[in-house]
CHARMM-style PDB file with segment names, atoms N, HN, CA, C and O in Angstrom:
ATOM      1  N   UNK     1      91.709  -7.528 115.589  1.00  0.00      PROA
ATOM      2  CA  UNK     1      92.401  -6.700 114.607  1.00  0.00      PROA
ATOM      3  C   UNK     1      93.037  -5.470 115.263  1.00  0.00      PROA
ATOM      4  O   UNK     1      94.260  -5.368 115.174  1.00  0.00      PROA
ATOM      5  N   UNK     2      92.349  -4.528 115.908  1.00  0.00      PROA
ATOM      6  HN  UNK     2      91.355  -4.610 115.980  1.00  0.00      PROA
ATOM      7  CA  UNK     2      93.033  -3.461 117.024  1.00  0.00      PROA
ATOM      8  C   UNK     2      94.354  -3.861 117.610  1.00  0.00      PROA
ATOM      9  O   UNK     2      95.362  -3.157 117.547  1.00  0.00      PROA
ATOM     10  N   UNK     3      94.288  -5.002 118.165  1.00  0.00      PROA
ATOM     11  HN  UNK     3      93.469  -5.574 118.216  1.00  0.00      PROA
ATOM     12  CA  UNK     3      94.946  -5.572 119.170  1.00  0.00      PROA
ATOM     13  C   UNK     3      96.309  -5.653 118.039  1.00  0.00      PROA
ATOM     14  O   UNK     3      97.401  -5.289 118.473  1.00  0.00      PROA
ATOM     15  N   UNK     4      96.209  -6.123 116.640  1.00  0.00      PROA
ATOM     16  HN  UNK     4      95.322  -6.419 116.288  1.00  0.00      PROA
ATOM     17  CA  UNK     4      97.268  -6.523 116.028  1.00  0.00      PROA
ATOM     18  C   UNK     4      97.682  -4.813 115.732  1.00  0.00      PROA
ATOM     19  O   UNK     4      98.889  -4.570 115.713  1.00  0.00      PROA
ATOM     20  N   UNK     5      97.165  -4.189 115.610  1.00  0.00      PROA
ATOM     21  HN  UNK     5      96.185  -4.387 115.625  1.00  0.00      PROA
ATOM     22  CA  UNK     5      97.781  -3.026 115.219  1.00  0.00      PROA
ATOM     23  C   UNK     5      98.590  -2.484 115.838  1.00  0.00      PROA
ATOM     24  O   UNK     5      99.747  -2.117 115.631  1.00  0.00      PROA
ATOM     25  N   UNK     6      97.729  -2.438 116.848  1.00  0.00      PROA
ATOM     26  HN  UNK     6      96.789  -2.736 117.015  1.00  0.00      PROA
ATOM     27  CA  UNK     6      98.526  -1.735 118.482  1.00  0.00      PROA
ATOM     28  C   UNK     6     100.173  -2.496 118.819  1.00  0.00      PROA
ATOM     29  O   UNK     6     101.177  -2.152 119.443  1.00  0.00      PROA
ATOM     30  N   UNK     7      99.729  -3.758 117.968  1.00  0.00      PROA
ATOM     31  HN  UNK     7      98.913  -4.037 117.462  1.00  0.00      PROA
ATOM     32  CA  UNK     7     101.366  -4.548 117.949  1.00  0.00      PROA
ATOM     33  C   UNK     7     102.035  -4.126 117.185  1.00  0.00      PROA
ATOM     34  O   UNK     7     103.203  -3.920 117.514  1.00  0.00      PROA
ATOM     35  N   UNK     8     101.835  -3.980 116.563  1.00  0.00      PROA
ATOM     36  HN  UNK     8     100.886  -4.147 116.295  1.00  0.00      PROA
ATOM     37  CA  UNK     8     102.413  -3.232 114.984  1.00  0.00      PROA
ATOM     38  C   UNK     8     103.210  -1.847 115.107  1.00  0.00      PROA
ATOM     39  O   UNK     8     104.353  -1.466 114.854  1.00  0.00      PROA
ATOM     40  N   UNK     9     102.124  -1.328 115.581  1.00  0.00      PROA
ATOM     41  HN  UNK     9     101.196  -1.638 115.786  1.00  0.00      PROA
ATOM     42  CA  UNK     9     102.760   0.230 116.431  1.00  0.00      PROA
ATOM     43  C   UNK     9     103.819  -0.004 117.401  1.00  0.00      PROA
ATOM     44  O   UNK     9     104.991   0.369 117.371  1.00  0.00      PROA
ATOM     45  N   UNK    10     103.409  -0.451 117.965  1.00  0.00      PROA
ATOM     46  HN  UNK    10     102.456  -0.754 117.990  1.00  0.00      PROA
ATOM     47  CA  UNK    10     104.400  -0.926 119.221  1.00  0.00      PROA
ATOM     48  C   UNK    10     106.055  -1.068 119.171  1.00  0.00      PROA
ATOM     49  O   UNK    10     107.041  -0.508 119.648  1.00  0.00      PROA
ATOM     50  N   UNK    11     105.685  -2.335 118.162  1.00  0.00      PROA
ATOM     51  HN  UNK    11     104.884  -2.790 117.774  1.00  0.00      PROA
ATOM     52  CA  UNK    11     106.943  -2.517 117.193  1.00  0.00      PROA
ATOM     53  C   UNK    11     107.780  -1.445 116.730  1.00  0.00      PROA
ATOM     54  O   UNK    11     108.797  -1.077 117.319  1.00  0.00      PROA
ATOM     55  N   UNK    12     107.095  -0.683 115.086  1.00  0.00      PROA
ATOM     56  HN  UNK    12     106.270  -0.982 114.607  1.00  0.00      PROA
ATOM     57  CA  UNK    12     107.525   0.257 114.866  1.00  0.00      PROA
ATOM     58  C   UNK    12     107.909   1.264 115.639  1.00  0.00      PROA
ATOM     59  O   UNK    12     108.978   1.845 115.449  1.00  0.00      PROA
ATOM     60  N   UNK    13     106.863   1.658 116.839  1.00  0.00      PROA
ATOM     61  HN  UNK    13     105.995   1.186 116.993  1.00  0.00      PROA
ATOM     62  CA  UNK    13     107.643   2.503 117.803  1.00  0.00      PROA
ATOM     63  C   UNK    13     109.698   1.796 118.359  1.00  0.00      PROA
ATOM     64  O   UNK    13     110.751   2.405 118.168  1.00  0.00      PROA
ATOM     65  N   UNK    14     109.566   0.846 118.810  1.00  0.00      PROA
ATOM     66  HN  UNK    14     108.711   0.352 118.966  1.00  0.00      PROA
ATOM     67  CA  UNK    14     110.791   0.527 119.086  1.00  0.00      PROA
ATOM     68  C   UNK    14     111.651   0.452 118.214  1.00  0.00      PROA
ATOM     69  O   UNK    14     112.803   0.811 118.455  1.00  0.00      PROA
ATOM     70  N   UNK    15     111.284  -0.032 117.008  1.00  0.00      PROA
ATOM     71  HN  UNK    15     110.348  -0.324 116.811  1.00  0.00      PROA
ATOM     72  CA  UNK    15     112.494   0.262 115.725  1.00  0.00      PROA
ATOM     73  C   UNK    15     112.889   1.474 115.814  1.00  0.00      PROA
ATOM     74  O   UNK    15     114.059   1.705 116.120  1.00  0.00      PROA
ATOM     75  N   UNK    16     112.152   2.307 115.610  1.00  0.00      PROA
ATOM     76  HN  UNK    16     111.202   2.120 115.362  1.00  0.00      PROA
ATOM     77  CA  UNK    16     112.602   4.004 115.302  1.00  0.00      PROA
ATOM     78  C   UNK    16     113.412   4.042 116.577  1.00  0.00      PROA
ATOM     79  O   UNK    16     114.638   4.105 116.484  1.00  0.00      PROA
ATOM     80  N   UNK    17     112.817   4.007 117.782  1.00  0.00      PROA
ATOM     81  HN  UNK    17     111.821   3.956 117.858  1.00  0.00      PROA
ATOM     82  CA  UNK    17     113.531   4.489 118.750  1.00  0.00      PROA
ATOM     83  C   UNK    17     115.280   3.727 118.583  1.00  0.00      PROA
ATOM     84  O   UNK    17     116.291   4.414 118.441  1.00  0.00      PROA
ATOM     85  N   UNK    18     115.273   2.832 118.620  1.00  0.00      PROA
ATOM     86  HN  UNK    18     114.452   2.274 118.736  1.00  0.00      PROA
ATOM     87  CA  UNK    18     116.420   1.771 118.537  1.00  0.00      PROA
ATOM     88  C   UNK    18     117.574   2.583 117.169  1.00  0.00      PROA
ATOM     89  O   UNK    18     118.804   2.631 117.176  1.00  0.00      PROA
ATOM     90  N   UNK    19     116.786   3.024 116.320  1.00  0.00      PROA
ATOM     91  HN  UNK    19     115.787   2.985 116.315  1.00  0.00      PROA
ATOM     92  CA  UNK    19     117.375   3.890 115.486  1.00  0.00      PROA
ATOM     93  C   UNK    19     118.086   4.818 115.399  1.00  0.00      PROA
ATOM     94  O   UNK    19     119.169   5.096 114.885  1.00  0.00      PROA
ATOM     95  N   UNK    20     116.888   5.547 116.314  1.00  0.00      PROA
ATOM     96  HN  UNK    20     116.008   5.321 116.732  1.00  0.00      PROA
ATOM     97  CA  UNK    20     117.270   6.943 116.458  1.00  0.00      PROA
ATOM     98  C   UNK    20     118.348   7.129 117.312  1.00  0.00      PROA
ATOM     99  O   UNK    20     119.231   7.959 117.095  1.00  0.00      PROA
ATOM    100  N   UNK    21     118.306   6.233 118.482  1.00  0.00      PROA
ATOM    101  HN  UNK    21     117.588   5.559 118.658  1.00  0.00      PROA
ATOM    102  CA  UNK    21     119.735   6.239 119.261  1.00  0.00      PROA
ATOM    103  C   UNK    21     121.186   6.062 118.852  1.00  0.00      PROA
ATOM    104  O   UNK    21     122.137   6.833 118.980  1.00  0.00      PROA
ATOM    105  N   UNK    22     121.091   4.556 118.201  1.00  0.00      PROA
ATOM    106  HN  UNK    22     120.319   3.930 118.097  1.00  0.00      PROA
ATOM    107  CA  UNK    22     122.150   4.483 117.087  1.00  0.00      PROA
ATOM    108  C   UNK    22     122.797   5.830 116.333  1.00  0.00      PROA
ATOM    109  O   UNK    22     123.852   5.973 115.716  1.00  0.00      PROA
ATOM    110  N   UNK    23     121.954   6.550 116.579  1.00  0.00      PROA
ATOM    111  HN  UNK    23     121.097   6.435 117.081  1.00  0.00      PROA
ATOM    112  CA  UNK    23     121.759   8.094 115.061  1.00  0.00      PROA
ATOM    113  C   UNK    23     122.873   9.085 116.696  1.00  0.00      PROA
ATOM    114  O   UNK    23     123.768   9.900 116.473  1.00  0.00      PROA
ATOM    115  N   UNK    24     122.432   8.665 118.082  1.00  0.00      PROA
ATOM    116  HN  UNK    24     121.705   8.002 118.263  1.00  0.00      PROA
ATOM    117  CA  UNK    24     122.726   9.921 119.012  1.00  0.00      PROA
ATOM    118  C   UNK    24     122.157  10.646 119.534  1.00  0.00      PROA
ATOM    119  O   UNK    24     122.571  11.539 120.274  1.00  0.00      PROA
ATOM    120  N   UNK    25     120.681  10.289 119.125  1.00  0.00      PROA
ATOM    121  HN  UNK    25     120.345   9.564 118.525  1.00  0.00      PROA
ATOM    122  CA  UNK    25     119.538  11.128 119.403  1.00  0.00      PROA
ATOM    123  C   UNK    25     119.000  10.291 120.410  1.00  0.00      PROA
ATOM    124  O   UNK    25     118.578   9.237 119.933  1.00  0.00      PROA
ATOM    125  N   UNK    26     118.857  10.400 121.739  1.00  0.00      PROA
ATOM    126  HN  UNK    26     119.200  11.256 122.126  1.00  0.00      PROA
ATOM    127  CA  UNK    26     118.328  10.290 123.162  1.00  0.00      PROA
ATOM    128  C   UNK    26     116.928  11.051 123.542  1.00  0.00      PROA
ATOM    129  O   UNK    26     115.984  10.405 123.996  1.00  0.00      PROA
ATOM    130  N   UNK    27     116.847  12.534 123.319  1.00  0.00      PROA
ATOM    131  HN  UNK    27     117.614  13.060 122.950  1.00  0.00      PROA
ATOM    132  CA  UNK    27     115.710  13.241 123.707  1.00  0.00      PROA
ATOM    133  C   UNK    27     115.513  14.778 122.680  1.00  0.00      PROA
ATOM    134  O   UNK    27     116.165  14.774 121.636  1.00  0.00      PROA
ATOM    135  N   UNK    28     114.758  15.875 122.933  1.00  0.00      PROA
ATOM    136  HN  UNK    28     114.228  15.878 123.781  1.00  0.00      PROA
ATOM    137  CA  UNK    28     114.788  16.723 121.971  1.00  0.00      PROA
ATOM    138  C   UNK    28     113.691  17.785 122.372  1.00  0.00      PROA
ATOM    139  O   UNK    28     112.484  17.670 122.157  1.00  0.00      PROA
ATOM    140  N   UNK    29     114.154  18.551 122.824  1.00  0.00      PROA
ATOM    141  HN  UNK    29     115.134  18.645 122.998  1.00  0.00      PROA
ATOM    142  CA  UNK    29     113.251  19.708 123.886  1.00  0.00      PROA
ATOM    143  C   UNK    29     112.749  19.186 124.823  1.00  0.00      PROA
ATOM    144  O   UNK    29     111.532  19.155 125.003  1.00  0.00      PROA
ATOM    145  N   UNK    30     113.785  18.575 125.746  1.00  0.00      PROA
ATOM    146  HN  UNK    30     114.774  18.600 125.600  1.00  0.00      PROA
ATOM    147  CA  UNK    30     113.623  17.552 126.910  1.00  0.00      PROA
ATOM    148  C   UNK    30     112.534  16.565 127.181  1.00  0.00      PROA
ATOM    149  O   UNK    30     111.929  16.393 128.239  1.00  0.00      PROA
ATOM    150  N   UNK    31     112.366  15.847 125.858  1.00  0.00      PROA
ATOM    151  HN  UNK    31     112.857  15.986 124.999  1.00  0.00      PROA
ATOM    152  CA  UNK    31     111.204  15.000 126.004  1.00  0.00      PROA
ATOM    153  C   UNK    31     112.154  13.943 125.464  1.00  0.00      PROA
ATOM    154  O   UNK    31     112.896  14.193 124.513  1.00  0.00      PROA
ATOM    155  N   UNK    32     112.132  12.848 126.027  1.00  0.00      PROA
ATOM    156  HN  UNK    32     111.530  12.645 126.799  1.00  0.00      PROA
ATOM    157  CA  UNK    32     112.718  11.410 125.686  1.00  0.00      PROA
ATOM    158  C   UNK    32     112.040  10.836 124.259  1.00  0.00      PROA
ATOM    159  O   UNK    32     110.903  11.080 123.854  1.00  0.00      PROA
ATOM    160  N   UNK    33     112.746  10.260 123.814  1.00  0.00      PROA
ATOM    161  HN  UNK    33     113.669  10.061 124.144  1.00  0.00      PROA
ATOM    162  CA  UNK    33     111.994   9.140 122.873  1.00  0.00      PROA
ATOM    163  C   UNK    33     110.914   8.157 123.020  1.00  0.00      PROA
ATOM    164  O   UNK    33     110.246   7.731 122.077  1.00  0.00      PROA
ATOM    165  N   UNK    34     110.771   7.810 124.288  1.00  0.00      PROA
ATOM    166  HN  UNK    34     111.313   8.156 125.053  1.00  0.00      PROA
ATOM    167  CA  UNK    34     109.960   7.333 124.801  1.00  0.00      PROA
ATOM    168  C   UNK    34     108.603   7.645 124.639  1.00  0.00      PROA
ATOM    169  O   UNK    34     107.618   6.977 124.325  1.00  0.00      PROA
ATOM    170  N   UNK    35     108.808   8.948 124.962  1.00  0.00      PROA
ATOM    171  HN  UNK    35     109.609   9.491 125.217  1.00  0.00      PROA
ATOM    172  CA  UNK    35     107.465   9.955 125.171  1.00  0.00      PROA
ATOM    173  C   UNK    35     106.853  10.355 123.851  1.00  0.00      PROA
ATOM    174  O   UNK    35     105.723  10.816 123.685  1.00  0.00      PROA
ATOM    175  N   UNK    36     107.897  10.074 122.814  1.00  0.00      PROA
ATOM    176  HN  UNK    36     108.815   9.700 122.949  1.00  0.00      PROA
ATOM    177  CA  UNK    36     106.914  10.588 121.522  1.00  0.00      PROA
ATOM    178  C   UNK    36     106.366   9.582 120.996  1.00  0.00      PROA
ATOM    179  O   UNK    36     106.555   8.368 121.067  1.00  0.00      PROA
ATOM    180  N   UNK    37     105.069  10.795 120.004  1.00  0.00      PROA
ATOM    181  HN  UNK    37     104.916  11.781 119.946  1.00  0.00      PROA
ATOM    182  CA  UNK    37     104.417   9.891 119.435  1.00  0.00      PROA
ATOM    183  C   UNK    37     105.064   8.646 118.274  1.00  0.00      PROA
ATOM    184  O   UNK    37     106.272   8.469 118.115  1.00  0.00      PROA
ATOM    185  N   UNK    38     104.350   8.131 117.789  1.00  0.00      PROA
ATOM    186  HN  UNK    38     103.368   8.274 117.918  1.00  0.00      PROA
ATOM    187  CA  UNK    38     104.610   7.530 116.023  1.00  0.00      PROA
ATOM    188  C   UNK    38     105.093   8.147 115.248  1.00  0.00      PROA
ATOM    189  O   UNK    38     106.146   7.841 114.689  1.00  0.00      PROA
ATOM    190  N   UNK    39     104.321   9.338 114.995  1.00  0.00      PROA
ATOM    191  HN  UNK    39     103.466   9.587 115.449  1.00  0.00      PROA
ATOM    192  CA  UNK    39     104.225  10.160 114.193  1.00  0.00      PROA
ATOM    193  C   UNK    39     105.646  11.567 114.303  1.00  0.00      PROA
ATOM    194  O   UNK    39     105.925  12.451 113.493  1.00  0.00      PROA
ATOM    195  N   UNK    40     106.275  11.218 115.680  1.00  0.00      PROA
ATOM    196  HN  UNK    40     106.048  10.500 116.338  1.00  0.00      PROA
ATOM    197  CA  UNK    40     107.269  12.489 115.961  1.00  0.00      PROA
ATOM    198  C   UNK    40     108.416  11.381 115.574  1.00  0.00      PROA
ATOM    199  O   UNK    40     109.236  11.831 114.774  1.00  0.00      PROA
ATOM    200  N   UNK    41     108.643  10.010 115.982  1.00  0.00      PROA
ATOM    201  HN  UNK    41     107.976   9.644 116.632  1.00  0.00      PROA
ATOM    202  CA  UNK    41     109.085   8.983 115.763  1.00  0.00      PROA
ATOM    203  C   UNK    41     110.001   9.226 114.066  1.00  0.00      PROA
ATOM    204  O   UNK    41     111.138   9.501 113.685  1.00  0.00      PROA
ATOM    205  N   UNK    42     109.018   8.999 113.626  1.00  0.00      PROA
ATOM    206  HN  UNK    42     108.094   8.775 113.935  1.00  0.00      PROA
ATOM    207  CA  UNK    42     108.958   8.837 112.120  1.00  0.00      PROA
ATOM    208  C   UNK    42     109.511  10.140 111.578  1.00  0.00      PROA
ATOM    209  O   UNK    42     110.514  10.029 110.873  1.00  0.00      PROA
ATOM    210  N   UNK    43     109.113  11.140 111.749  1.00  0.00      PROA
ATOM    211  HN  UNK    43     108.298  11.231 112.321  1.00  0.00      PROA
ATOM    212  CA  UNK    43     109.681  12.625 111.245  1.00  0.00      PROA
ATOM    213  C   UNK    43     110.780  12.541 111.472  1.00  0.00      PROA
ATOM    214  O   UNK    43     111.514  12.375 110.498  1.00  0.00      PROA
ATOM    215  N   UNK    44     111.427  12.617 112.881  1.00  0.00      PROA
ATOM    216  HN  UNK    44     110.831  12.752 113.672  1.00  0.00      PROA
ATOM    217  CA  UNK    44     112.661  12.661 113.032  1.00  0.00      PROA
ATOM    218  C   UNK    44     113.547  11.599 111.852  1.00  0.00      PROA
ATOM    219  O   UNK    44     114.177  12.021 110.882  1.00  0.00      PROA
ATOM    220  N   UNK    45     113.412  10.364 112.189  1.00  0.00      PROA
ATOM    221  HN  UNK    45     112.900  10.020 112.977  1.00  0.00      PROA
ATOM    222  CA  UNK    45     114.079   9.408 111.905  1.00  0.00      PROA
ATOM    223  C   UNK    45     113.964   9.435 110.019  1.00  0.00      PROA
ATOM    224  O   UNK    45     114.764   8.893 109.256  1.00  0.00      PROA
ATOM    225  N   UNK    46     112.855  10.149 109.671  1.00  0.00      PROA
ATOM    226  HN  UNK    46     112.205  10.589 110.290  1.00  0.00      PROA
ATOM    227  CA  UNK    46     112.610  10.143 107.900  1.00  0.00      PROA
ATOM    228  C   UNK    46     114.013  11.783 107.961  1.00  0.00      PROA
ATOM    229  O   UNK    46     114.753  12.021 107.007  1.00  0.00      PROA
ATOM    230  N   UNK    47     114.014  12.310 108.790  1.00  0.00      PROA
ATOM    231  HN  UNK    47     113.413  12.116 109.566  1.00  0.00      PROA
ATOM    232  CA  UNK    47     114.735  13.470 108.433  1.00  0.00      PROA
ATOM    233  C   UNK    47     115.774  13.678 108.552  1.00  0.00      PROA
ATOM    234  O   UNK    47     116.382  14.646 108.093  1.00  0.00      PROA
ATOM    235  N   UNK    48     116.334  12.510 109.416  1.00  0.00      PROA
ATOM    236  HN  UNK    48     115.841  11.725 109.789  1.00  0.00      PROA
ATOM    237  CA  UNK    48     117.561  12.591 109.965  1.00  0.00      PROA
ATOM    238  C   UNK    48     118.317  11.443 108.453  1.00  0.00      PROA
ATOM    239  O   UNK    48     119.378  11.600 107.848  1.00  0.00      PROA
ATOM    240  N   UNK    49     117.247  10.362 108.273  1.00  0.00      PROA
ATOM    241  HN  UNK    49     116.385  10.233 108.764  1.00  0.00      PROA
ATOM    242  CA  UNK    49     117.838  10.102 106.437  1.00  0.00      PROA
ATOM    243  C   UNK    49     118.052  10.879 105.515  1.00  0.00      PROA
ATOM    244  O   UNK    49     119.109  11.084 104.919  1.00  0.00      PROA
ATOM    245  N   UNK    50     116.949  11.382 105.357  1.00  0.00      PROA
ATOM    246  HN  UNK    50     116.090  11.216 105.841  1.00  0.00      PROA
ATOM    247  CA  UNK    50     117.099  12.552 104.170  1.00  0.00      PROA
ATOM    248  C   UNK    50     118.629  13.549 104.549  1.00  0.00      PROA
ATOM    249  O   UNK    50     119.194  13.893 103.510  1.00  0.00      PROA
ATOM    250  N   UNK    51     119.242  13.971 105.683  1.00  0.00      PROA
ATOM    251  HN  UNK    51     118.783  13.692 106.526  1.00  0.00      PROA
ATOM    252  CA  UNK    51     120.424  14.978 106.109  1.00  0.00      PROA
ATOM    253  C   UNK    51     121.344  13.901 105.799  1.00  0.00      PROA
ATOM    254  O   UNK    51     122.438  14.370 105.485  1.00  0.00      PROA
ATOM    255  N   UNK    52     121.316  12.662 105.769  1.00  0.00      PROA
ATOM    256  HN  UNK    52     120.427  12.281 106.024  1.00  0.00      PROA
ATOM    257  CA  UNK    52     122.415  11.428 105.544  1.00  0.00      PROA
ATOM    258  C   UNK    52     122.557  11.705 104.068  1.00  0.00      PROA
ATOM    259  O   UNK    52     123.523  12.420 103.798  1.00  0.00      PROA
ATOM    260  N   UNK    53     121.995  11.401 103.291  1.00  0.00      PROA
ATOM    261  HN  UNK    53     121.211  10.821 103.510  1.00  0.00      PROA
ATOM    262  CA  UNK    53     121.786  11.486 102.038  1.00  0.00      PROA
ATOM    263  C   UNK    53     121.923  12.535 101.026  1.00  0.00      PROA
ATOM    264  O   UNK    53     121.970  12.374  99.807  1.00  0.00      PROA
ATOM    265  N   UNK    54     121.988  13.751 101.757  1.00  0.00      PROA
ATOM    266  HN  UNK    54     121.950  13.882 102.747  1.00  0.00      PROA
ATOM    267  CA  UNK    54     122.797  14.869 100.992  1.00  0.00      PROA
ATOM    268  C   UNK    54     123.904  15.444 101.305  1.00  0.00      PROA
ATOM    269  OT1 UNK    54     124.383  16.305 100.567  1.00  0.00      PROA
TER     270      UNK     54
END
């Protein structure tokens, strides 16, 4: 079960990233996309919708 999660994450990590580039966004107080977490992943990419959307 771990093991599937960690896939799961994994995943979702690369969606966002794959996203976020599309979006122009490469890095962000010189830390790559790479380097962030899930959780920095997701903020960005939930926030950078929400600025689309208004």
């Amino acid at each position: 079960m771990e093991n599937l999660l960690n896939n799961v994450g994994q995943y979702k990590k690369q969606y966002l990233i794959k996203r976020l580039i599309q979006s122009g966004i490469f890095k962000k107080n010189d830390k790559h996309l790479y380097e962030w977490t899930l959780t920095e992943l997701e903020e960005e990419y939930f926030s950078l919708r929400k600025e689309k959307v208004n």
